[in-house]
C-alpha positions in Angstrom: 0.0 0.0 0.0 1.4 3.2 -1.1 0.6 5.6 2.1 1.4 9.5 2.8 1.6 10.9 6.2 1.2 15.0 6.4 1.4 16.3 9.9 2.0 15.8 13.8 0.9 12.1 13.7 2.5 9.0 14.3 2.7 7.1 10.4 2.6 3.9 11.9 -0.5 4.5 13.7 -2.2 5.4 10.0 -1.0 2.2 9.1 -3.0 0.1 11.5 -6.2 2.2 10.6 -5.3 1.6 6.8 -5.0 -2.3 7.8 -8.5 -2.2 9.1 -9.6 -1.5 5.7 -6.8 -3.4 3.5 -6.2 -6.4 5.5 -2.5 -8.1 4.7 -1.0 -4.5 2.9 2.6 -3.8 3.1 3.8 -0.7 3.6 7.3 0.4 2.3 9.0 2.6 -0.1 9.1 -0.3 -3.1 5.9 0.0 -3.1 4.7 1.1 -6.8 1.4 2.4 -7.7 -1.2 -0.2 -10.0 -5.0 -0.8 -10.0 -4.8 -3.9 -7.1 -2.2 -1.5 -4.8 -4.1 0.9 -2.6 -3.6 4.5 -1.4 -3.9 6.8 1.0 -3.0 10.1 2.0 -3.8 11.7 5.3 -2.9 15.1 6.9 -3.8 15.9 10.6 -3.4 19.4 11.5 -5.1 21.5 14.7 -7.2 24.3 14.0 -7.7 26.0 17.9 -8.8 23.8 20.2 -10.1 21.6 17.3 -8.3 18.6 16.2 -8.7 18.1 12.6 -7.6 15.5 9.7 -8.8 14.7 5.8 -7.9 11.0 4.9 -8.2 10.0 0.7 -8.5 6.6 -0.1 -8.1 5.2 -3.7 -8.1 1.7 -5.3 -8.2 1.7 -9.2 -10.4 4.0 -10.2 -12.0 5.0 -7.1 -11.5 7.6 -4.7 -13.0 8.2 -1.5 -12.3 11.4 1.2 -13.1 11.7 4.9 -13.3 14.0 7.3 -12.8 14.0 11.1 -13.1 16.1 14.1 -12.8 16.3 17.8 -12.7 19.3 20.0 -10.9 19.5 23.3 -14.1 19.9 25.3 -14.9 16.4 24.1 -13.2 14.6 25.8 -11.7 17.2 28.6 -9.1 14.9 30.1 -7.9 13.4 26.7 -4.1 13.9 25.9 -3.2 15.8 22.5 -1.7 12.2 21.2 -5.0 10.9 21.8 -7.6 13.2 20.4 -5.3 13.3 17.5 -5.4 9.5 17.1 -9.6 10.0 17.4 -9.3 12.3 14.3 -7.6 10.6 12.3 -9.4 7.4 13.2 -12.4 9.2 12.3 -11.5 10.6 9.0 -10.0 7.3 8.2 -13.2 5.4 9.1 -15.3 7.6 6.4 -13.2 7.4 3.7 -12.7 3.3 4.1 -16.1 3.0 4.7 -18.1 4.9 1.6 -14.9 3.6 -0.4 -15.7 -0.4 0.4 -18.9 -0.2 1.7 -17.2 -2.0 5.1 -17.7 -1.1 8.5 -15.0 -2.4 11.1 -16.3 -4.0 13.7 -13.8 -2.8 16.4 -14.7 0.8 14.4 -11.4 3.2 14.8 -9.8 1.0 17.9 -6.7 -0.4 16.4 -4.8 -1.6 19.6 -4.1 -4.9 21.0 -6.2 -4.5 24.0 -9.4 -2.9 23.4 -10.6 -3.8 26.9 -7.7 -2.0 28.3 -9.9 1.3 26.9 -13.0 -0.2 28.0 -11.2 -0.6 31.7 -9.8 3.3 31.2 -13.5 4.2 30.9 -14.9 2.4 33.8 -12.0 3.4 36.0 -12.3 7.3 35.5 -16.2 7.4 36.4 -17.8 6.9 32.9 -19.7 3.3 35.0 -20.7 0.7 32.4 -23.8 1.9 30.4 -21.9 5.2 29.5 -18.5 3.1 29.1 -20.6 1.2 26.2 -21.8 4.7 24.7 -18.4 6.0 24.3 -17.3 3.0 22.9 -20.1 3.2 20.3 -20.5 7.1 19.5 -17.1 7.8 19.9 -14.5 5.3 18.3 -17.5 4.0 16.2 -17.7 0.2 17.8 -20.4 -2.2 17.1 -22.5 -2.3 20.2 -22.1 -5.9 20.6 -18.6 -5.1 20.2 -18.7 -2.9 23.0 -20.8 -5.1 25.1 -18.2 -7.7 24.8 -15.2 -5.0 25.8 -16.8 -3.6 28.7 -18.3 -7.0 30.1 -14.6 -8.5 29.4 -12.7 -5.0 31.2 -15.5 -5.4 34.3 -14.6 -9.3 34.9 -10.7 -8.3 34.9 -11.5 -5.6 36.9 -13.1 -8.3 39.6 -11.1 -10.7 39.1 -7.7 -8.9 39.9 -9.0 -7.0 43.5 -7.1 -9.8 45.5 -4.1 -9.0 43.9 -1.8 -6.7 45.3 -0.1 -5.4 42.0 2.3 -2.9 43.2 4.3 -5.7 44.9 3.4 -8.8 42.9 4.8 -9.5 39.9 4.8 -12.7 37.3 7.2 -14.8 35.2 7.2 -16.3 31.6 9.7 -19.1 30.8 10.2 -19.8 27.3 10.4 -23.1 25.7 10.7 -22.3 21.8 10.7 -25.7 20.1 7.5 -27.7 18.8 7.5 -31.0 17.2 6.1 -29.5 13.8 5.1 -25.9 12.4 1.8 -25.0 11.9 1.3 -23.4 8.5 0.2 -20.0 10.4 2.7 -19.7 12.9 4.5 -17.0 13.6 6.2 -17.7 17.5 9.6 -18.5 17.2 9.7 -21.8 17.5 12.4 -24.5 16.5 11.3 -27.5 14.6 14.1 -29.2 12.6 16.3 -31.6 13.9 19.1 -29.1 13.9 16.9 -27.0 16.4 15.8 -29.8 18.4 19.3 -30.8 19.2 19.5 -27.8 21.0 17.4 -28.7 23.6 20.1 -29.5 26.6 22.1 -26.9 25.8 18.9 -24.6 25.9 17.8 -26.0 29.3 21.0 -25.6 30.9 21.5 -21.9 30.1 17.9 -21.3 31.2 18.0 -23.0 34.2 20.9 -20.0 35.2 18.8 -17.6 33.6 15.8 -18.6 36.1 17.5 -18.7 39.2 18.9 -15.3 38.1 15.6 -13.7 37.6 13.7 -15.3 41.1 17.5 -13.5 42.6 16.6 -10.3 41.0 12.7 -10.7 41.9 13.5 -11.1 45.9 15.8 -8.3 45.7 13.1 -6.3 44.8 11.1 -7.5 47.4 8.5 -8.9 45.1 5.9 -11.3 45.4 5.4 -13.9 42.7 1.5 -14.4 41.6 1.9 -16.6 38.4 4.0 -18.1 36.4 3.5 -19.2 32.8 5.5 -22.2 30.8 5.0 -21.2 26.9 6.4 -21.8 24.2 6.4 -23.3 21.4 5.3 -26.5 22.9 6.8 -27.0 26.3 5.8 -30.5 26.5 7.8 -31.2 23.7 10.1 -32.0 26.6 10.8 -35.5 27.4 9.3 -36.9 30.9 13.0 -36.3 32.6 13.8 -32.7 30.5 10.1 -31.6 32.0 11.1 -32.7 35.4 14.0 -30.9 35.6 12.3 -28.1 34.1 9.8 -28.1 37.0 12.4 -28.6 39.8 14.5 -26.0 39.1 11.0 -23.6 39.3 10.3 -24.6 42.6 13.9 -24.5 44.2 13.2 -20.7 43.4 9.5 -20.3 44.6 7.0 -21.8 46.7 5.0 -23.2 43.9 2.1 -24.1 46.7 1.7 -20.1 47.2 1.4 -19.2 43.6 -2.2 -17.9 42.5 -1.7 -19.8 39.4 0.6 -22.4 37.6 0.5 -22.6 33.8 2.2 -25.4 31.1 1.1 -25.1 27.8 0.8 -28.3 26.8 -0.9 -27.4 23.5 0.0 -29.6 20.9 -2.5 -33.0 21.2 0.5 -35.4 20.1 3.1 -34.2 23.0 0.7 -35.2 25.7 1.6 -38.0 28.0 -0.2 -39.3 31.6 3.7 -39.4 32.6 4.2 -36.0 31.7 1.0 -34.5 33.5 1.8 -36.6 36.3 5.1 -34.3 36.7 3.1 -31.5 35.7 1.0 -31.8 39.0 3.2 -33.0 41.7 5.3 -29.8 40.8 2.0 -27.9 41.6 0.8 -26.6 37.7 -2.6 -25.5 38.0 -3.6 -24.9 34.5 -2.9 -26.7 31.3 -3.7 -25.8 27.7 -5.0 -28.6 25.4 -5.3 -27.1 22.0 -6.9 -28.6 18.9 -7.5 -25.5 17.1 -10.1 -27.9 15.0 -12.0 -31.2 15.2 -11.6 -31.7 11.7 -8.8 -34.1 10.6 -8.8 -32.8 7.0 -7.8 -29.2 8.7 -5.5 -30.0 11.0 -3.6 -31.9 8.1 -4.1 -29.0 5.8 -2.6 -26.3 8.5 0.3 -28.5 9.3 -0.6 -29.9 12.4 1.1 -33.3 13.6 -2.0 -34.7 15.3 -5.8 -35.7 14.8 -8.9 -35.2 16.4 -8.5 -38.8 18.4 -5.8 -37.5 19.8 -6.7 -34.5 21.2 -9.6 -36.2 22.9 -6.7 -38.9 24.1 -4.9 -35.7 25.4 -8.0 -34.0 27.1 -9.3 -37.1 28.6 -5.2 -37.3 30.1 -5.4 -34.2 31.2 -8.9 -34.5 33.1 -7.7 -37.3 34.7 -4.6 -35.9 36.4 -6.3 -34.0 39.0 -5.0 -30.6 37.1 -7.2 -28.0 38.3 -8.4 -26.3 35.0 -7.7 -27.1 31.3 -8.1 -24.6 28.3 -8.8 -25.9 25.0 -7.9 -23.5 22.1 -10.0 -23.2 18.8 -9.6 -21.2 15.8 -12.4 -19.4 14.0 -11.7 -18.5 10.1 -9.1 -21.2 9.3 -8.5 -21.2 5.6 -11.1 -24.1 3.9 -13.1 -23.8 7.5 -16.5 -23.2 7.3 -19.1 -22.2 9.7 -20.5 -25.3 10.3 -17.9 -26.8 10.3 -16.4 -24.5 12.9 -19.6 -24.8 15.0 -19.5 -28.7 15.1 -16.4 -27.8 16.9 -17.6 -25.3 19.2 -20.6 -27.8 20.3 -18.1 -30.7 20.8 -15.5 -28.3 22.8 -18.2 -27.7 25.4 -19.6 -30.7 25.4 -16.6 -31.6 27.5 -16.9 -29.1 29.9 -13.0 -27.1 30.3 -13.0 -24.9 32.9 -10.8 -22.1 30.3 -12.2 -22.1 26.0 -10.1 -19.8 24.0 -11.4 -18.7 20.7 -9.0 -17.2 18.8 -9.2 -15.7 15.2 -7.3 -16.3 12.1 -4.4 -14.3 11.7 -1.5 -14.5 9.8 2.4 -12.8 10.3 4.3 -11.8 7.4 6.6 -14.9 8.5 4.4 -17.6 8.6 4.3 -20.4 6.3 0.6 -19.7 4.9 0.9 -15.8 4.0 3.6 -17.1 1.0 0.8 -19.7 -0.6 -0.5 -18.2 -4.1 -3.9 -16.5 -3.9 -3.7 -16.3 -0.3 -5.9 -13.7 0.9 -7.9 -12.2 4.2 -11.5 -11.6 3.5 -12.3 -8.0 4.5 -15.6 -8.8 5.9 -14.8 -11.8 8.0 -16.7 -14.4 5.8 -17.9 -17.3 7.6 -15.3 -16.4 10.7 -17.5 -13.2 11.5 -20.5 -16.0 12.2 -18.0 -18.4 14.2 -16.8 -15.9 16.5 -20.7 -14.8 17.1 -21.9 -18.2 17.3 -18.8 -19.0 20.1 -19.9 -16.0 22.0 -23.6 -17.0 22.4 -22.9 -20.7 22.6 -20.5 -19.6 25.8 -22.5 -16.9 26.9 -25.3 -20.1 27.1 -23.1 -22.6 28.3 -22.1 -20.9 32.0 -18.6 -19.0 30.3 -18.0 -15.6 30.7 -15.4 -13.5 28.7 -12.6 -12.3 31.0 -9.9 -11.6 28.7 -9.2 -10.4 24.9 -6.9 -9.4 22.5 -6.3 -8.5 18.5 -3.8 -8.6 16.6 -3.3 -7.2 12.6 -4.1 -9.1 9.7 -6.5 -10.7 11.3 -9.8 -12.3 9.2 -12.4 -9.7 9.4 -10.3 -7.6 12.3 -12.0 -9.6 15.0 -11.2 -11.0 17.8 -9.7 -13.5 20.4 -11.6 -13.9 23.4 -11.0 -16.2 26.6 -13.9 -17.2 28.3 -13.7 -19.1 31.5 -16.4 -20.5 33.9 -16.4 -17.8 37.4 -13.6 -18.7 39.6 -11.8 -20.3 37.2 -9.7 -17.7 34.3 -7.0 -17.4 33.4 -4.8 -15.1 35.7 -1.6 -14.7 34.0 -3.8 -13.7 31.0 -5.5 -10.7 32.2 -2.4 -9.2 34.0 -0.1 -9.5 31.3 -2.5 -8.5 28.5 -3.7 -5.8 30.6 -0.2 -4.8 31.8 -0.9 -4.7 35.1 2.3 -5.6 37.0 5.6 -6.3 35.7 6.7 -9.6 33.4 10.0 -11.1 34.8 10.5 -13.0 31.1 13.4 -15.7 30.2 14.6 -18.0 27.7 14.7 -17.1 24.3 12.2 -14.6 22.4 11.3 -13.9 25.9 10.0 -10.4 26.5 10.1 -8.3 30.2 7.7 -6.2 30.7 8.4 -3.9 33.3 5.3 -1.9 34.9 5.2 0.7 37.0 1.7 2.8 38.4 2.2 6.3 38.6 -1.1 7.1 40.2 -4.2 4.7 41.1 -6.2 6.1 38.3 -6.2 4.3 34.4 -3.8 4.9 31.7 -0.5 6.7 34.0 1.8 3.4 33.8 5.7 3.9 32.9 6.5 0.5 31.0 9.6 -1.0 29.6 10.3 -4.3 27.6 13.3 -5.7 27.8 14.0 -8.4 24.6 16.1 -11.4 24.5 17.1 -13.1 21.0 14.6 -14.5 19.1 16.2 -17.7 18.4 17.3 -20.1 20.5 20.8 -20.6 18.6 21.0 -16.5 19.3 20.0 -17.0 22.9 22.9 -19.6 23.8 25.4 -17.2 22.0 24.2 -13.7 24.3 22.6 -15.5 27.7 25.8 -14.7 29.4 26.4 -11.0 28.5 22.4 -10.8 29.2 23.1 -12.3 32.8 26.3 -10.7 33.8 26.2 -7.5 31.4 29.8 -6.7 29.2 31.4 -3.6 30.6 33.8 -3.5 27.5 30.7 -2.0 25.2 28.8 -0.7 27.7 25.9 -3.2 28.6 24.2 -3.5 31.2 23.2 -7.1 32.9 19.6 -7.4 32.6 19.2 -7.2 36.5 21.1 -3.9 36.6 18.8 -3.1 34.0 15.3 -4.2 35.9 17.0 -2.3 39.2 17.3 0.6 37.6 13.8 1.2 36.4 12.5 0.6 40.0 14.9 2.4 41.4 14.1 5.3 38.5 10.5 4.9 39.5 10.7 3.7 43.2 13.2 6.4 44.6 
């Protein structure tokens, strides 16, 4: 997509508007103009206390221009990036939607965490019925939309009172290896036998890297809530591997205390009674069994090792080992899914009664195997996925599940959703408070990202953050690990617990 950017705005925030309209576009100066390669131009510009911006779309021969508008008085305690993002939004909005007859469903929202606006809402005074309004009238969200966002923001809001965030914190261990890549897969995740060799060199390193970061996390005088194993697949791990794994977790905390233990098992064909055996004597709490389908001809078409027999091997497994809850994954919009087919699915799913159902939708990554397929294309409207992710709602809603957590991501079919829903008493913790960012992420292990939190006053949206990366790859990871853990003082770097002190000690003076 050929895009220009005139004025005090950020260009990469046009993009994500532009995406909501042109699903899949690339944006980049090789970009050369044809009838199949849209454009856009936008200007934002201030007139008085009025924040103003034009946005032209074209595609072949047609053109399209929109306006959009918001005064300061609006929205009185908005910041200037904001009501310039709600301009923009809006004149972007008109122009896509006389120019493809579309209407996004998330309307001008284009972040990750659309709750976390819903939540903003709430928290300064706007209460729930006016919370849905603003939603609606001002970033132009379907209602039912904005029903789920503010239902979802309210249970996270519940859900998180026991915590005590400005003291807790949570950490993610990496495991980036699976036994096969699914054809929409984007994680960094190692699947050749090259990769897989690397497995007890990779363990060894973490294993430092974990004790490092529990050192780093009592020094700070910081409770541990919940800790999440992810991957990849960490149950690609042999019995022993997934022991040790385990073990060297709970030398560091008292797994008994935590508020919630996670392995993502996910992949079906990984699964053993030995393995979830481990799983629970080390105190896990939660496991993810994740189909994604219960059709055999879809999970062979999307590249996954497994068929439906054996994720209901793997469920009935992981029912059986005394695990307190089980999430089941599913996603809506799969290329050659339909929705009935995706409905059979959904029926079957809670049929068998998991405590956690994630819907998720289809979205592809520039890197994954799928987006490089001839004629591969997003549907702008959703197609049959719009339906699935409807049906999964009111089918849940029915069933006794309530929606406690949700993100988005780009390129995703129809720009909808993924949704967690969870019978009460029972979600997923580590879900809300990383996707929510509401305390800090003590991360390890390769493509593993820190995120470091800190409130600056009680009230929604004041939060200082920093993310701390490690390598992507796990080949990268054994190479750095050390200079991450111990710093190197002949180029300047900084261990990665100097740098975690020094943005509490920048924040906690």
């Amino acid at each position: 997509m050929i895009l220009t950017v005139e004025g005090d705005i950020s260009a990469y925030y046009v993009q994500t508007l532009c995406l909501l309209f042109f699903p899949g576009s690339k944006f980049g100066v090789e970009e050369k103009p044809s009838p199949e390669n849209p454009e856009a131009h936008v200007r934002f510009y201030r007139e008085g206390e009025a924040f103003c911006s034009t946005a032209t779309l074209s595609l072949g021969d047609r053109q399209s221009t929109g306006t959009g508008e918001i005064l300061v008085s609006d929205i009185p305690d908005a910041s200037a990036e904001r009501l310039a993002k709600i301009a923009v939004g809006r004149a972007v909005f008109a122009a896509g939607k006389e120019l493809l007859g579309y209407t996004p469903p998330w309307g001008i929202l284009t972040g990750v965490r659309p709750s976390k606006v819903a939540s903003e809402l709430i928290l300064t005074g706007n209460g729930i019925l006016r919370s849905k309004r603003v939603l609606r009238d001002e970033y132009f969200v379907n209602p039912k939309k904005a029903v789920l966002a503010v239902s979802v923001a309210a249970t996270e809001l519940k859900i998180t009172k026991s915590i005590s965030l400005h003291d807790s914190c949570s950490v993610y261990i990496s495991i980036p290896f699976c036994p096969s890549r699914c054809a929409y897969c984007s994680f960094v995740s190692g699947t050749s036998g090259r990769l897989l060799s690397l497995i007890d060199d990779y363990l060894e390193t973490l294993f430092l890297d974990i004790d490092n970061i529990f050192s780093v996390i009592r020094s700070l005088g910081l409770t541990v809530s919940t800790v999440y194993i992810g991957g990849g697949t960490p149950t690609v791990l042999t019995p022993t591997k997934l022991k040790a794994l385990l073990a060297r977790v709970a030398k560091n905390v008292d797994t008994a205390s935590l508020a919630e233990f996670t392995l993502e098992a996910g992949r079906p064909d990984t699964i053993t009674a030995e393995k979830l055996e481990i799983a629970k004597a080390y105190g896990v709490t939660r496991v993810s069994v994740n189909p994604q389908t219960l059709s055999d001809e879809l999970l062979l078409s999307i590249g996954r090792r497994h068929t439906v027999d054996d994720f209901y091997r793997a469920y009935e497994l992981a029912r059986s080992s005394g695990i307190r809850d089980i999430n089941v994954d599913l996603i809506a919009g799969l290329p050659g899914d339909s929705f009935s087919n995706f409905s059979v699915s959904m029926d079957a799913i809670l049929s068998l009664a998991p405590t956690n159902i994630t819907v998720h939708s289809f979205s592809v990554k520039n890197a994954a195997d799928i987006r490089r397929q001839d004629g591969f294309a997003l549907p702008l409207g959703g197609g049959d996925a719009a339906k699935s992710v409807e049906y999964s709602q009111l089918r849940a809603k029915n069933a006794g599940y309530r929606p406690y957590y949700m993100y988005r991501q780009k390129n995703t079919v129809g720009n909808l959703e993924n949704v967690g829903y969870a019978t009460e008493g029972h979600e997923g913790l580590y879900n809300v408070l990383m996707m929510e960012e509401l305390h800090s992420i003590f991360a390890v292990g390769a493509a593993a990202v820190t995120k470091l939190v800190h409130h600056c006053a009680p009230r929604a949206g004041t939060s200082k953050i920093q993310r701390i990366f490690t390598p992507k790859y796990p080949y990268e990871y054994l190479r750095d690990a050390e200079k991450i853990r111990v710093g190197d003082a002949s180029v300047g770097m900084p261990s990665l617990a100097e740098k975690i002190q020094g943005f509490y000690e920048q924040h906690n003076p």
